[in-house]
N, C-alpha and C positions, 0 to 999 in steps of 0.2 A: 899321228895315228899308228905308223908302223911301229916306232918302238911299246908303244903302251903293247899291241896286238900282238908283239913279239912275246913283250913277259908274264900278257896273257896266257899264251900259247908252252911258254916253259914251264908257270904256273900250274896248268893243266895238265902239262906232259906229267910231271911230276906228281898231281892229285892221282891221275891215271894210272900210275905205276906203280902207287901203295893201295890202289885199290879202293880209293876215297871215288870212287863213281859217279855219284849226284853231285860234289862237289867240285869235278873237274868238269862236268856239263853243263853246270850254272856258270861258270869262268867264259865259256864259248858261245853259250848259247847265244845272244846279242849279236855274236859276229856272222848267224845265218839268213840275219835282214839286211846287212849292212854291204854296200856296193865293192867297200875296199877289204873285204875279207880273202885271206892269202889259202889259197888250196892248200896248204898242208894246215893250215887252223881249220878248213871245211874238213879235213879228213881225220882229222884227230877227232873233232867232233863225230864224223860217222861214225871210227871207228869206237868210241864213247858211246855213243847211240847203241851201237849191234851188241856192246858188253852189257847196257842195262835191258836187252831184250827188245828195245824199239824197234824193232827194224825196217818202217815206215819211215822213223824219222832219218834211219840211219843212211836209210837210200837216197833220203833228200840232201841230205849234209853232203854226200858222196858223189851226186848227179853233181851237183855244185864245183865241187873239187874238180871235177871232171873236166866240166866246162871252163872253169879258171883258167886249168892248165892242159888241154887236150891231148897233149906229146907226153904228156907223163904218166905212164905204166901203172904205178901204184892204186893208183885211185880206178882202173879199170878192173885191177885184179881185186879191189875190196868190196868194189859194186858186184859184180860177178858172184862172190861168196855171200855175199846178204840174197840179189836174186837166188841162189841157190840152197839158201836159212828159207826163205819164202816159198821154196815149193815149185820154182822157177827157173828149173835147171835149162829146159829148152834156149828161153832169152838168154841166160847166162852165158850161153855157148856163141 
């Protein structure tokens, strides 16, 4: 599962960077049920989510990532700026 999840994920990075949006979200999407999903694939995903304007789902992709990896920065400072897209600056802080 980790290699597939891997060139899922560069896949995606890659849909994501030409701007193919819906396309690099249907690549990920799968991996926000799934037990063995790697926090930087939940947070691509978020960060996928917050650029197509979700940002419900983006937060859930992102609380995910979070949890995965708790000691890693990234994913608190991207939850942060979605609470704060949402109107949510207080929590954010």
């Amino acid at each position: 599962h980790a290699t597939s999840q891997r060139l899922d994920y560069e896949l995606a990075s890659e849909k994501y960077m030409q701007d193919f949006i819906a396309e690099a979200e249907e690549i990920l999407k799968p991996y926000l049920e799934r037990d063995d999903a790697s926090a930087s694939t939940l947070l691509l995903l978020g960060r996928i989510r917050r650029e197509s304007g979700d940002l419900n789902g983006a937060r859930v992709a992102v609380e995910k990532a979070s949890a995965e990896a708790p000691k890693w920065l990234t994913p608190i400072i991207v939850l942060a700026e979605i609470l704060a897209a949402q109107g949510q600056e207080s929590v954010a802080l």
